[in-house]
Short mmCIF file of the C-alpha atoms (twelve columns), coordinates in Angstrom:
data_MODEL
# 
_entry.id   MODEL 
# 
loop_
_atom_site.group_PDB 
_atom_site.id 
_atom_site.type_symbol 
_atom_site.label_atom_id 
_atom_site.label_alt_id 
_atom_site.label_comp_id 
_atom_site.label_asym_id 
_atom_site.label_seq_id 
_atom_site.Cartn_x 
_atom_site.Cartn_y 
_atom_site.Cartn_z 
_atom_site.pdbx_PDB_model_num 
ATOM 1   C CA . UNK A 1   18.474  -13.837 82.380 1 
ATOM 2   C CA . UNK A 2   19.439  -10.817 84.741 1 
ATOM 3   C CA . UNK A 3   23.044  -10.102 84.683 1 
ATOM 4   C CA . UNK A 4   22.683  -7.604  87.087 1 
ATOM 5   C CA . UNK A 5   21.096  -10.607 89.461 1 
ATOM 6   C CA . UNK A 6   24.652  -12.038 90.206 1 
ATOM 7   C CA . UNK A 7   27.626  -10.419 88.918 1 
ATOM 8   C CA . UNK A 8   28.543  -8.941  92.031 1 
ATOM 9   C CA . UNK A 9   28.169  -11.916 93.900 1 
ATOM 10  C CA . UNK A 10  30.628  -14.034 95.295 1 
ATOM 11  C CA . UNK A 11  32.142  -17.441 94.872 1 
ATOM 12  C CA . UNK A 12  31.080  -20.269 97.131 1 
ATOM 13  C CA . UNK A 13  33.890  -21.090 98.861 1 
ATOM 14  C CA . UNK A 14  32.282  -24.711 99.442 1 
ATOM 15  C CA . UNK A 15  32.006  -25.280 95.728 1 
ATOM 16  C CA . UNK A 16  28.522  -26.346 94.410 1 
ATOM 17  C CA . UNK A 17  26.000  -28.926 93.768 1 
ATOM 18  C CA . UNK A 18  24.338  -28.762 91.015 1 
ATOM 19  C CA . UNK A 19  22.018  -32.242 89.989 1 
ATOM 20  C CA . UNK A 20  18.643  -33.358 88.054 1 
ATOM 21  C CA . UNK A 21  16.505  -36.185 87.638 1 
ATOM 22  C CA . UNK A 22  19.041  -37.509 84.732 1 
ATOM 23  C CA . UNK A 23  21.920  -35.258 84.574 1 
ATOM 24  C CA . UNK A 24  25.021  -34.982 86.887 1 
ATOM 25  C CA . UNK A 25  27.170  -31.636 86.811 1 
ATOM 26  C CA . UNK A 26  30.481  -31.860 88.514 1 
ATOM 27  C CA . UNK A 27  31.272  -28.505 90.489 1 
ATOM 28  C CA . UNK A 28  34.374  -27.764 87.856 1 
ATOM 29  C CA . UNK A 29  33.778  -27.072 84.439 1 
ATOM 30  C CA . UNK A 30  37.224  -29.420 83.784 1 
ATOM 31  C CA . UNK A 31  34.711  -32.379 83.065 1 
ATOM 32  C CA . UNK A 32  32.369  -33.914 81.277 1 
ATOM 33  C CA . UNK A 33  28.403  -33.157 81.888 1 
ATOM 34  C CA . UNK A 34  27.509  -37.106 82.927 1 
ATOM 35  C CA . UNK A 35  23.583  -38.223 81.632 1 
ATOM 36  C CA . UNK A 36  21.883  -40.806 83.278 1 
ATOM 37  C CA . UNK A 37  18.764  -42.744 82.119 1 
ATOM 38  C CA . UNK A 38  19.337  -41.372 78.675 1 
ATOM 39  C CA . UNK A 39  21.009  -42.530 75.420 1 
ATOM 40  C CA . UNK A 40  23.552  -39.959 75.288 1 
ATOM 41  C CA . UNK A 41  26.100  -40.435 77.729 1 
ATOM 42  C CA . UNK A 42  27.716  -37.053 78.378 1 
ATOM 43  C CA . UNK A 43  28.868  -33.538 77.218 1 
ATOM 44  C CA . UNK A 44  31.234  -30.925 77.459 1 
ATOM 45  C CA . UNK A 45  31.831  -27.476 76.907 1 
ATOM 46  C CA . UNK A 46  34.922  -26.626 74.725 1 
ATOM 47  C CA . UNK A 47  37.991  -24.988 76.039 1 
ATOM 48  C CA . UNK A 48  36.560  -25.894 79.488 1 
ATOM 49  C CA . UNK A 49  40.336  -24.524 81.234 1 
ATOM 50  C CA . UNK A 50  39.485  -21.537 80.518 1 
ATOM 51  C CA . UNK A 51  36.613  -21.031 82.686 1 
ATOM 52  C CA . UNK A 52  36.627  -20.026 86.194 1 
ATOM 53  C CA . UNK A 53  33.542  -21.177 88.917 1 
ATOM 54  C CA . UNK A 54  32.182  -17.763 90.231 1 
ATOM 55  C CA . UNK A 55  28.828  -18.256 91.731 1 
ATOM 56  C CA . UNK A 56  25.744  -21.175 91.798 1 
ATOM 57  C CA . UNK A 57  21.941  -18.999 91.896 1 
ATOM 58  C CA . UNK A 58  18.718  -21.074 91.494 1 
ATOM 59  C CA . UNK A 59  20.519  -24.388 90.379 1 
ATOM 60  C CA . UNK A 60  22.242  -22.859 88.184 1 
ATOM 61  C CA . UNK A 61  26.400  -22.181 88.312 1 
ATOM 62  C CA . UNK A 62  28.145  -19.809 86.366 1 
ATOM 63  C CA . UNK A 63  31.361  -19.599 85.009 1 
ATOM 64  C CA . UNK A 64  34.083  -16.675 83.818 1 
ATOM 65  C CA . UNK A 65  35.664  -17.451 80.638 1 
ATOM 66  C CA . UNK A 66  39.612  -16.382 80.862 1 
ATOM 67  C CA . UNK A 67  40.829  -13.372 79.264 1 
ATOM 68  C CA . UNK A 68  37.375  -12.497 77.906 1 
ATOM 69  C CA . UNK A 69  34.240  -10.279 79.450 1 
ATOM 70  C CA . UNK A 70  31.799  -13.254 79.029 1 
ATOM 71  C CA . UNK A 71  30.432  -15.633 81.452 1 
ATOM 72  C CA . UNK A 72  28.733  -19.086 80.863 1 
ATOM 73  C CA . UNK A 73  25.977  -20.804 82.560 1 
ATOM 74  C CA . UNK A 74  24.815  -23.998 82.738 1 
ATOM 75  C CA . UNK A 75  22.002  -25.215 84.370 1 
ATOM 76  C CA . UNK A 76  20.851  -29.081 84.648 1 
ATOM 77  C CA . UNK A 77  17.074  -29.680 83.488 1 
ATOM 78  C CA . UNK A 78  14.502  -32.564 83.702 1 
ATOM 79  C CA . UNK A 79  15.587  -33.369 80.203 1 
ATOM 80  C CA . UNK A 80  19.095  -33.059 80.038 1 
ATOM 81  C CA . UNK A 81  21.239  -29.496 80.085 1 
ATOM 82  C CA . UNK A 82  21.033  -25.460 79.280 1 
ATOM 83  C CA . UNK A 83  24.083  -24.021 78.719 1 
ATOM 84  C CA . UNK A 84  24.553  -19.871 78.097 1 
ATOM 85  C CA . UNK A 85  26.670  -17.529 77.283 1 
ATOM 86  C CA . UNK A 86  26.603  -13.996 78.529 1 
ATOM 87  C CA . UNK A 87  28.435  -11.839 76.454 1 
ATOM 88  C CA . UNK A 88  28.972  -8.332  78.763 1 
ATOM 89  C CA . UNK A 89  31.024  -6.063  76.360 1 
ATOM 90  C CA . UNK A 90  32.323  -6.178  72.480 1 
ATOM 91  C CA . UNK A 91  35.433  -8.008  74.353 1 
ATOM 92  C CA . UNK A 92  33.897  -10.797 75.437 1 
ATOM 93  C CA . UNK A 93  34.054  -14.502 72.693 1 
ATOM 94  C CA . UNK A 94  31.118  -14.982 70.857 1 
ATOM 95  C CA . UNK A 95  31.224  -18.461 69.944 1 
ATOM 96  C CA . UNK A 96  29.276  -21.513 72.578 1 
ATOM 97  C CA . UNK A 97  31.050  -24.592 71.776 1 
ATOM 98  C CA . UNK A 98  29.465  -27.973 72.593 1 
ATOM 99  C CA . UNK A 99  31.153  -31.100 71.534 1 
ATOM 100 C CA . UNK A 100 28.848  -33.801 72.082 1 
ATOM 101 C CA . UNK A 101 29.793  -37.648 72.910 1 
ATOM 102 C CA . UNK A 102 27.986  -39.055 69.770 1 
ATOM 103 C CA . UNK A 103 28.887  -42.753 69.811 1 
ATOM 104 C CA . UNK A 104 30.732  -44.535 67.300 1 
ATOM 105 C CA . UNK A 105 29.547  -43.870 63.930 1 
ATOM 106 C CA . UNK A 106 27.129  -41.753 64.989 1 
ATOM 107 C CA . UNK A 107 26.245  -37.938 63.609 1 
ATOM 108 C CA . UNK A 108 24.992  -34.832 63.837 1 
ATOM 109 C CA . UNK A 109 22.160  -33.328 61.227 1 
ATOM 110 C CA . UNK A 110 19.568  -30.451 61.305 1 
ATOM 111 C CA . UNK A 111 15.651  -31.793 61.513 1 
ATOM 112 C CA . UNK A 112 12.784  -31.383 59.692 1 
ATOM 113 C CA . UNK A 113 9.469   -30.937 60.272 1 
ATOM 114 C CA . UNK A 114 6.407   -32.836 58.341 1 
ATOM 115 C CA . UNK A 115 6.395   -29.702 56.051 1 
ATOM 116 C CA . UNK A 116 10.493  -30.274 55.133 1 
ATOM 117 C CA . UNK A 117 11.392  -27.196 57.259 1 
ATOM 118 C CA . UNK A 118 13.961  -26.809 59.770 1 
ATOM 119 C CA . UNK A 119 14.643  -24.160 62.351 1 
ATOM 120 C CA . UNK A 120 17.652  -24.877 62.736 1 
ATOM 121 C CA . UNK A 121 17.433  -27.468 65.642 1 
ATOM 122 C CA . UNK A 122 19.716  -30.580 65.519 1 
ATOM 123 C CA . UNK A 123 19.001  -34.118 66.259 1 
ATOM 124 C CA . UNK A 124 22.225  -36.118 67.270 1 
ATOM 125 C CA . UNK A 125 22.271  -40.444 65.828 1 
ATOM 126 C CA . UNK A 126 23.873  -43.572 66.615 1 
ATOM 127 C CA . UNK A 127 26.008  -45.736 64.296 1 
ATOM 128 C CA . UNK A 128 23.044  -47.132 63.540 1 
ATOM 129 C CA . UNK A 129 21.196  -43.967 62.226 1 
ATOM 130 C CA . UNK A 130 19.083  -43.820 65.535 1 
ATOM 131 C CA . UNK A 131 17.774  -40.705 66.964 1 
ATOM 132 C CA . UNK A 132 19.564  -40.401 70.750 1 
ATOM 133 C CA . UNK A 133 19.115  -36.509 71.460 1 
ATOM 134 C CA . UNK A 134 18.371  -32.632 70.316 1 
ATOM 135 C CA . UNK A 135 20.536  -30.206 70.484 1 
ATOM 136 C CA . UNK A 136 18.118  -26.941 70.891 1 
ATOM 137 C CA . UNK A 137 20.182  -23.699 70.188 1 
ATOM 138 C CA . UNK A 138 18.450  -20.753 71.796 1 
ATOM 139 C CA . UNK A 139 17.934  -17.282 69.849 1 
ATOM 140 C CA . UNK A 140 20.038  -14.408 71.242 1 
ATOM 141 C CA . UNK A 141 18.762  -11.247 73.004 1 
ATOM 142 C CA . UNK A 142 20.240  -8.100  74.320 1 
ATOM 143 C CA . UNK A 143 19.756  -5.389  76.680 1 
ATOM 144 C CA . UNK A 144 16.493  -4.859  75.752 1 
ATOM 145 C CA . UNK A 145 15.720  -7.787  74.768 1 
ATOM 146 C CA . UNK A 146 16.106  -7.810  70.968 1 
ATOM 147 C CA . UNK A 147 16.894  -10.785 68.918 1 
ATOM 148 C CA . UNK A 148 20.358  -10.293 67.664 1 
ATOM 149 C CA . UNK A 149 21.085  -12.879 64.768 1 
ATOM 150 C CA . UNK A 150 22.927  -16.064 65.487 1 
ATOM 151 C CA . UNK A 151 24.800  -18.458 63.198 1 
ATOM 152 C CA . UNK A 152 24.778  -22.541 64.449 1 
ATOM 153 C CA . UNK A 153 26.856  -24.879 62.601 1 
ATOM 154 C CA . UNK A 154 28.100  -28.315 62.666 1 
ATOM 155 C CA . UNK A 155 31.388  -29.631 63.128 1 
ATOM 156 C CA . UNK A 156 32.085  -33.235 63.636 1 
ATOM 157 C CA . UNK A 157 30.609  -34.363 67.020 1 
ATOM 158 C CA . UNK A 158 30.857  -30.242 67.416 1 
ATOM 159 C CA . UNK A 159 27.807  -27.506 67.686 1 
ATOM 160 C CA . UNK A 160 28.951  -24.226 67.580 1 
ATOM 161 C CA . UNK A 161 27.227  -20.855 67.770 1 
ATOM 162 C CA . UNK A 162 27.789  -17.961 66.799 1 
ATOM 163 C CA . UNK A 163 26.077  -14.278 67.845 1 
ATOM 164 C CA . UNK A 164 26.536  -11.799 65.073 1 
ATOM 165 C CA . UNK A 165 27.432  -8.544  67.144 1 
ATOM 166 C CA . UNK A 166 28.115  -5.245  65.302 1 
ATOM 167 C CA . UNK A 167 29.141  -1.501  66.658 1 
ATOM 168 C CA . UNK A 168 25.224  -1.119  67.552 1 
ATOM 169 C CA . UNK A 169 25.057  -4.249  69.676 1 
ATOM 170 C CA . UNK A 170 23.554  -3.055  73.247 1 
ATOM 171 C CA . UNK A 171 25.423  -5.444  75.819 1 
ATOM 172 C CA . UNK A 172 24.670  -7.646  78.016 1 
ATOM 173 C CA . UNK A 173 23.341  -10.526 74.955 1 
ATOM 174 C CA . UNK A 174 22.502  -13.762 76.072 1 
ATOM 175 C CA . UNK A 175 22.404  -16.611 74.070 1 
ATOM 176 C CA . UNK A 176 22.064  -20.796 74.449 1 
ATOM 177 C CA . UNK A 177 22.068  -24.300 73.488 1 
ATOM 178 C CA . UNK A 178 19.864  -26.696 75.151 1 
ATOM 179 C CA . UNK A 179 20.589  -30.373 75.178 1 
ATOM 180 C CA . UNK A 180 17.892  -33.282 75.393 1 
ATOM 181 C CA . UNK A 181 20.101  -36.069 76.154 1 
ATOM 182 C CA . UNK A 182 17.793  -39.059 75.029 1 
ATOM 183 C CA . UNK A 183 15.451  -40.090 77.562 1 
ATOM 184 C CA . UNK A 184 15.014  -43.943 78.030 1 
ATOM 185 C CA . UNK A 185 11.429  -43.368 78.639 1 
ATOM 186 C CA . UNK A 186 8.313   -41.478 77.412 1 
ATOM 187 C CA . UNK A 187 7.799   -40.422 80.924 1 
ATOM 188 C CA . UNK A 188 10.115  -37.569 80.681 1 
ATOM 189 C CA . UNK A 189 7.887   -35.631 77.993 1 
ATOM 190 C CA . UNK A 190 4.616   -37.187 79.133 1 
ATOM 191 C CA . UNK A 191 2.086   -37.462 82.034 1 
ATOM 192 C CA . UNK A 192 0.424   -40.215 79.985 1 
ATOM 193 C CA . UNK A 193 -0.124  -41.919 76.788 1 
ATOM 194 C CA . UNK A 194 -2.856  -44.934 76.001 1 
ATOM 195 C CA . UNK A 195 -5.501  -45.575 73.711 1 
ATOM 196 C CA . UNK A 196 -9.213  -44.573 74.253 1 
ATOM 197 C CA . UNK A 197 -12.594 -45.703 72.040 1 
ATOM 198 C CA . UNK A 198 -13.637 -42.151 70.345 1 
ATOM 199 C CA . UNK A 199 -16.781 -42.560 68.508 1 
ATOM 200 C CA . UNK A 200 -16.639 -46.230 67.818 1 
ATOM 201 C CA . UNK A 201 -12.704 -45.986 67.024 1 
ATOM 202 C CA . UNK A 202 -9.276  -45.899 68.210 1 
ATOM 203 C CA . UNK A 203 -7.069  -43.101 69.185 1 
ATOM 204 C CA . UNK A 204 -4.112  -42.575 71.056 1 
ATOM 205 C CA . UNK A 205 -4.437  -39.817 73.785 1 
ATOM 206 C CA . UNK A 206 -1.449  -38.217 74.568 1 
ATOM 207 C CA . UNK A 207 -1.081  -35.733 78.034 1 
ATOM 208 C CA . UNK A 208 1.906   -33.717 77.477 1 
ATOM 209 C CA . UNK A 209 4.361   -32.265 79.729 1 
ATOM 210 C CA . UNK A 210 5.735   -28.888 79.763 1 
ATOM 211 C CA . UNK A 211 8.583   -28.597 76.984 1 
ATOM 212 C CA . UNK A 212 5.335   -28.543 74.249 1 
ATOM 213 C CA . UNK A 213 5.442   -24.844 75.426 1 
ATOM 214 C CA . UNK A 214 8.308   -23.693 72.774 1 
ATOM 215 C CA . UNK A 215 9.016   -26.702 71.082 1 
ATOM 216 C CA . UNK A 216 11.844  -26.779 68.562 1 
ATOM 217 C CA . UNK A 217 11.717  -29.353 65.409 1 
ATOM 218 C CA . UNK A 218 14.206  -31.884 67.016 1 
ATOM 219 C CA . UNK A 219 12.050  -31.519 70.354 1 
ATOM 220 C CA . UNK A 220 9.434   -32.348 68.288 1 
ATOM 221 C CA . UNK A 221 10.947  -35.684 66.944 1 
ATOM 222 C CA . UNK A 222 12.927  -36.251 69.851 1 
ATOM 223 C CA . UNK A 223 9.810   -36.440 72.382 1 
ATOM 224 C CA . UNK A 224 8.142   -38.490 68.947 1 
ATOM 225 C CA . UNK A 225 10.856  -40.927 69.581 1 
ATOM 226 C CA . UNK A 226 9.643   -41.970 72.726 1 
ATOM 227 C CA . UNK A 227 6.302   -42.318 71.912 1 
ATOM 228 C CA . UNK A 228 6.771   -44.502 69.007 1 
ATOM 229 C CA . UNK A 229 9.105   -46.712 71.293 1 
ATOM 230 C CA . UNK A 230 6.644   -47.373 73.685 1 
ATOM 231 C CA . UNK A 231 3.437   -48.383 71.008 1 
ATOM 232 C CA . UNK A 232 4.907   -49.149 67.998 1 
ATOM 233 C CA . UNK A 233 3.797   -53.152 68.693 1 
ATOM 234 C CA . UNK A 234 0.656   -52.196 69.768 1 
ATOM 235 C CA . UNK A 235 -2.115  -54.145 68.030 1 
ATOM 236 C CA . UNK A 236 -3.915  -50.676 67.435 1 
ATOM 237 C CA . UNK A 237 -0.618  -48.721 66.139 1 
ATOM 238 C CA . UNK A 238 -0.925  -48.597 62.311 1 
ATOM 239 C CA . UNK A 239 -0.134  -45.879 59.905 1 
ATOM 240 C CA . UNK A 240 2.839   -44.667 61.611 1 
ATOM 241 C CA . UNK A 241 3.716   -41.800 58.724 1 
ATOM 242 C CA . UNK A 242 -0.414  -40.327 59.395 1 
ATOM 243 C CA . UNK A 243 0.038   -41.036 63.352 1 
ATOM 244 C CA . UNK A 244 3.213   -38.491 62.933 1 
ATOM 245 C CA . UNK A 245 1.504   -35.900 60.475 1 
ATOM 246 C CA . UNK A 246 -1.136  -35.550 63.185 1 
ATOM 247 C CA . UNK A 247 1.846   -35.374 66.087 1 
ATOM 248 C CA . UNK A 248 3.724   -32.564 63.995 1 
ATOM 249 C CA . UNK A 249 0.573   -31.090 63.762 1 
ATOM 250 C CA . UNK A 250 -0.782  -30.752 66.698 1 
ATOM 251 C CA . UNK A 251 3.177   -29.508 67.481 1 
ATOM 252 C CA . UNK A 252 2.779   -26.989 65.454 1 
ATOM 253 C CA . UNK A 253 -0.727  -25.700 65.703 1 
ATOM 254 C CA . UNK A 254 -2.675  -27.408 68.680 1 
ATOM 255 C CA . UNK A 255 0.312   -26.774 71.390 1 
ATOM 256 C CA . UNK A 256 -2.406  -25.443 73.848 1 
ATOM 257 C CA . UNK A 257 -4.488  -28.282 73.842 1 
ATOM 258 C CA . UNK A 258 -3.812  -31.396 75.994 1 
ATOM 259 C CA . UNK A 259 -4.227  -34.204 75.744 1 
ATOM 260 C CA . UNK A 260 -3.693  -34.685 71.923 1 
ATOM 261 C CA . UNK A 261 -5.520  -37.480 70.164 1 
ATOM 262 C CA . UNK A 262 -4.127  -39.621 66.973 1 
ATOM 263 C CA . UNK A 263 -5.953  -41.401 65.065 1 
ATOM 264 C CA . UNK A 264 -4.537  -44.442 63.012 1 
ATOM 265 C CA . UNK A 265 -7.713  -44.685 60.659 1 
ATOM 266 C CA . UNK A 266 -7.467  -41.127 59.460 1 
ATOM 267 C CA . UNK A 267 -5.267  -40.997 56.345 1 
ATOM 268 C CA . UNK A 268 -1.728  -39.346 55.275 1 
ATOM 269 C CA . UNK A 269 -1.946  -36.475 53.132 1 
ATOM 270 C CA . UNK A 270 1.325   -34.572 53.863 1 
ATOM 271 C CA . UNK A 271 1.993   -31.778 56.589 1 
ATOM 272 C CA . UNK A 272 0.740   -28.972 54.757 1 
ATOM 273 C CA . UNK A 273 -3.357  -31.028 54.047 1 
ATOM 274 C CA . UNK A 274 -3.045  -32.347 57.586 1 
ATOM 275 C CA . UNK A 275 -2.934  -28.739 59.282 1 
ATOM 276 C CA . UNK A 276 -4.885  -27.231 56.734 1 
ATOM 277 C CA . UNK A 277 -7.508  -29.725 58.344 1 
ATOM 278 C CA . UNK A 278 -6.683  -28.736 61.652 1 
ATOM 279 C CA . UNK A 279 -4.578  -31.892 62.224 1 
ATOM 280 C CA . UNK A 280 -7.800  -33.991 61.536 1 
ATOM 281 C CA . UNK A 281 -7.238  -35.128 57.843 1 
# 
């Protein structure tokens, strides 16, 4: 992101509209962020009274935070929301909060991949301990593009993160969070999905969309979500824990390749075996 791009612009003196396929962004950032089609119903930015509308660029609208040499930015997506922070001098806050809706008896933990590892990506759960979004928190970068460390944690219904800045930090640094609210159907992450006869068996052919491009751990279960909502009461869906080896998998190590193909028949060995076989245990 180019500060240079629009910090001299100009506020629109007609406000802004900013909109998406499932997410609605009022043109203050005195409200909630409104999700439609998805499980998660809304979010908001904390301290939002402090922030000032200054400009809207390429869908995106960006906000000055009060009293501080940073600016945020959020920008609606096909799956739910990027917020930013630019942080222009050593003056400028360098904690994003993001309180989330979670609904009653709901919760916030950090996912895992088939291999027990985490990067540090969230997946957010209803009272009834089921998986309604990912919260994505972005690395940070500065002037010339390094990766200056970050801190994420969890507070309550709260994600906050923190850039570690020192005396050699080269300003601007940009960091994010990005929010999958919970899509209500597979078709947000997929062109298709079906089953297809491969050499006198079954397998589940998946044509991904776009996010498989940097996909975080709760992406990765998040967009799994869908999938096993839509053919978990197939007649040919068995083996669910092999079914998501391969998924993670392929994830992981077959990104590139599209469609994927899982097959129920082939066994689970664990997340380490099933890559080590080129997810085709």
């Amino acid at each position: 992101m180019d500060i240079e791009k629009y910090s001299g612009q100009t506020l629109h003196s007609d406000g802004i509209k900013l909109y998406s396929q499932n997410v609605v962004l009022s043109e203050q950032l005195n409200n909630e962020i409104k999700a439609t089609e998805s499980h998660l119903s809304s979010a908001k930015i904390k301290n939002v009274d402090r922030y000032t509308l200054i400009n809207a660029i390429d869908n995106t609208a960006f906000y000055r935070e009060e009293d501080s040499e940073r600016l945020v930015a959020v920008k609606p997506t096909e799956i739910g929301i990027n917020m930013y922070q630019i942080l222009q001098s050593s003056a400028s806050t360098n904690e994003l909060e993001l309180e989330i809706n979670i609904p009653s008896g709901g919760y916030m933990d950090l996912a895992y991949n088939s291999l027990g590892e985490t990067d540090g990506s969230i997946l957010v759960y209803n009272g009834d301990g089921e998986q309604i979004a990912a919260v994505n928190p972005e690395s940070a970068k500065d002037k010339n593009g390094d990766e200056v460390s970050t801190v994420v944690e969890i507070d309550g219904n709260r994600v906050i993160q923190k850039i570690q800045v020192n005396s050699e930090t080269q300003y601007p640094v940009t960091s994010g969070i990005a929010l999958a609210t919970g899509a209500t159907s597979w078709t947000k992450y997929f062109n298709s999905t079906g089953w297809i006869a491969r050499d006198g068996a079954w397998s589940l052919s998946l044509n991904h969309k776009t996010w498989v491009q940097n996909p975080t751990t709760a992406m990765v279960k998040e967009t799994w979500r869908t999938v096993v909502e839509k053919h978990y009461q197939d007649t040919k869906w068995y083996n669910a824990t092999g079914l998501w080896e391969q998924y993670d998998c392929h994830c992981l190590a077959a990104r590139n390749k599209n469609p994927w193909n899982l097959e129920p028949w082939r066994p689970a060995v664990g997340g380490m075996q099933t890559i080590a076989k080129a997810c085709n245990p």
